[in-house]
Structures are given as C-alpha cells and as structure tokens.
N, C-alpha and C positions, 0 to 999 in steps of 0.2 A: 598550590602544589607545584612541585621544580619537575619539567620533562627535559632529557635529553632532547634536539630538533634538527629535523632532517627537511630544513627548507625544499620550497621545487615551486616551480612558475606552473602547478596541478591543483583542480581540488577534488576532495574524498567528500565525499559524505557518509557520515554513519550506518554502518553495516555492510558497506562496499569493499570486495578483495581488491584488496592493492597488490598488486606485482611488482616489486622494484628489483633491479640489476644493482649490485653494491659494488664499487671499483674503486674507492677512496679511500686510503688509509683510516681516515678516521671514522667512517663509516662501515667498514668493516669493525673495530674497534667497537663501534657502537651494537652493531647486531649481534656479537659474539657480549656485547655486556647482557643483550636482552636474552640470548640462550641461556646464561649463567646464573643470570638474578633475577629472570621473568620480569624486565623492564619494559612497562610502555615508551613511545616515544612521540614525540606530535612532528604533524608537518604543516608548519606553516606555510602558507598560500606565498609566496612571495610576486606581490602586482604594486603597483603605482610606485614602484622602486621602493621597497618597504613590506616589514610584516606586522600585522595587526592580530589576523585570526589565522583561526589551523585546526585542525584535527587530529586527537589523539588515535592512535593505531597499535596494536598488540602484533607482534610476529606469530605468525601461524606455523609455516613450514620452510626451511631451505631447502630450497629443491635440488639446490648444484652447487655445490661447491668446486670449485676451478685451482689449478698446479699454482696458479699465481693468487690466490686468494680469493677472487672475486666468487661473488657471490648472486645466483636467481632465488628471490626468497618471495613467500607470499604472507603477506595480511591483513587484517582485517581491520575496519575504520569503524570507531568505537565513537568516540564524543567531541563537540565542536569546542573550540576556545578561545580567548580573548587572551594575546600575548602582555602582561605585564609590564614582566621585565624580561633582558637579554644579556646574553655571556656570551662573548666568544668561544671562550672552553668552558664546559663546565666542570667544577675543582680540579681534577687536574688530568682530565681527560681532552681526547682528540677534537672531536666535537663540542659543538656548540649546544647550549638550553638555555633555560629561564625559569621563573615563576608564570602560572598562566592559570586563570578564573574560566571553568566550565560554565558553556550556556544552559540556560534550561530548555528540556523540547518537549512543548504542550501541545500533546495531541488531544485538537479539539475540535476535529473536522467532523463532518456527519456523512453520512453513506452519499446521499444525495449529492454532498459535494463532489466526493469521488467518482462517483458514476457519471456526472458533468464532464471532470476532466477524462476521466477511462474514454468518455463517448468523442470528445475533441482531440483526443490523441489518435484513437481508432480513424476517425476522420483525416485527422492529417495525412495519417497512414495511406489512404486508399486516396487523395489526390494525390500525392508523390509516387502512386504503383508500388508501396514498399511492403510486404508482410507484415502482417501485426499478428502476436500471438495475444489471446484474449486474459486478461487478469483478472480473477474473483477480486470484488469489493475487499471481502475482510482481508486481503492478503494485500492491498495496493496502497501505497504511501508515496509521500511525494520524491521521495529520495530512490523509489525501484528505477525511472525511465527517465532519471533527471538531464543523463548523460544524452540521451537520446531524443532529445525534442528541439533540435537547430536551437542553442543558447551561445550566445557569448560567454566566453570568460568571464566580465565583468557580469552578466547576469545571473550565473551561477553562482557568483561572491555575493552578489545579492541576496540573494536564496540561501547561502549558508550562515548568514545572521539574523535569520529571521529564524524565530524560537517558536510561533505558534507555527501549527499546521496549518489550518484554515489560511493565513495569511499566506505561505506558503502557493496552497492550491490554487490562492485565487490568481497571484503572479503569474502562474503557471497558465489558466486559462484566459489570463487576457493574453497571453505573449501566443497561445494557441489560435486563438479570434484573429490575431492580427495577424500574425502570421498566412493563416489560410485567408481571410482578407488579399494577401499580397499577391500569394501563388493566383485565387481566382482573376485577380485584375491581370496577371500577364498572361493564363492561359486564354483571356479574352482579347486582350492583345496580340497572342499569337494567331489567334485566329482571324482579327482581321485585320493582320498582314499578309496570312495566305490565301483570303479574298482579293486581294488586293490585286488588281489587274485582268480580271474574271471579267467576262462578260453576266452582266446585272440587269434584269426582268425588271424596270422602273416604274411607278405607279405614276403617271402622268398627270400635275397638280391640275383642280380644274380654275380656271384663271377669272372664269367670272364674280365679278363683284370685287377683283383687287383694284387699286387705288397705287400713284405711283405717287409720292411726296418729293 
C-alpha cells in the first residue's frame, strides 16, 4: 500500500489522538489532500538517523485553521508499518511517501497477564507519589499507559514492532520490576545519607573467643 508520510522524531501507537500543528507548505498540502479524498497518512518514527517503521493515522478534526494557513488538527493512530520503499515527493505532490507492509497485532495476552502489569504500574504509581486512576482488565491493553511508564524512545520503538501482545506486556513488566527495583535502591540510599551523622545506639560486639590472625 503507497501512504503519503509525515516523518517526526515521535511515536503513535494504535488508537492514540495525535495532535499535530501543520506549518509547512507541503504539509499543509497534504492535510487538505486528506480532507478531500479521505486519505490516510503514516508517520514514520524517524531514530537512528533513518526511517524503518511508523504508523498509519486517519485525520479526525481541524480544529484551527490560521490567516497564514497553518493548521491545529487532531488524529487518530490506526496501524503499525514497515517502510518499504521511499519518495521524496510522492507523484507530483509536496510531500513525501512510499510503499509500506502493515504489521500484524495478535492479541494473545490473558487477563492474568494484564492484571500483573495493571498491579506493577499501580505500584509504580504509589512509589513515585503519583495518582493512578484504576483500569478494568477488559478495557487495558498495552498501548493505553504506554506513554506513561518512564520508557525511552528507543524502548517504545521497541514495543512498536512487536506484534504479539503477551510479548509486548511482558517487556513492559520487566522494564516495571526494574525500574522500581531502582527507585527502591535510592530511596534506601536516601535514607542512609540522612542517617548519616546521627548519633547511633551501638550493640557492643561481645569479644570473647576472637582470635587476632
């Protein structure tokens, strides 16, 4: 399939509103072709200096239209893909597309898994002091809180080529384990730095029966 592509050093994952600002000629061009002819468009991830994968996105709404063209538009993030091939322009438009091969997304996770990570996220939650609002099982997928659980960049391009779910959630709850792993080891270290210099109630070793070598 050939998408027009609206490269960005971002990524979408499936089912997530995008907000973009449009201020480029040819990007404009391109949003006004997707009002006209109900065209999807993908945005490739652009990392490692290069684009590989991206995400197909549908325009939902403009919200503003601007004296100077620009455009506040919102949409939606539809399906993951594997860039083929590339055009600078594509035929004889502003922007840039290609030819690009859709992933498949096999949801094969099982409740138990979800409530694993639901309960390692809720956790994270509550050592960081941060609210957590609570997610039903059947409603939570790995793509709801993806943004939202301290990941790298690269960790999320990770996550966005992996096609099963389970595989997905499990990434997700070892980067959880470890993560709170890390927080509990400094908040132990914070605390015994602010012991530190305290007068300490010592238990007095008893000395008999040592030996000096």
């Amino acid at each position: 399939m050939t998408l027009p592509f609206f490269p960005l050093q971002s990524i979408f994952f499936p089912g997530e509103t995008v907000p973009l600002h449009i201020f480029e000629e040819r990007y404009k061009q391109l949003i006004n072709d997707c009002r006209s002819e109900a065209l999807t468009f993908g945005i490739p991830v652009f990392i490692d200096n290069g684009i590989a994968y991206g995400t197909e996105v549908q325009l939902v709404e403009v919200v503003t239209t601007y004296e100077n063209g620009e455009m506040d538009v919102i949409c939606v993030a539809r399906q993951v893909f594997r860039v083929e091939t590339f055009e600078n322009q594509l035929n004889d438009k502003l922007y840039a597309g290609g030819q690009v091969k859709f992933l498949e997304n096999i949801s094969d996770a099982d409740d138990e898994m979800k409530e694993k990570v639901l309960a390692g996220i809720e956790e994270l939650y509550a050592m960081m002091e941060v609210p957590f609002t609570p997610i039903a099982v059947d409603k939570f997928h790995s793509f709801v809180l993806i943004h939202k659980m301290g990941l790298s960049m690269a960790q999320e391009y990770e996550l966005l080529l992996m096609t099963r779910e389970s595989e997905r959630l499990n990434y997700i709850l070892d980067h959880l384990q470890n993560t709170m792993a890390v927080l509990s080891e400094v908040d132990r270290t914070k605390k015994t730095i602010e012991l530190n210099g305290h007068f300490k109630n010592f238990d007095p070793l008893d000395f008999k029966g040592f030996t000096v070598e």
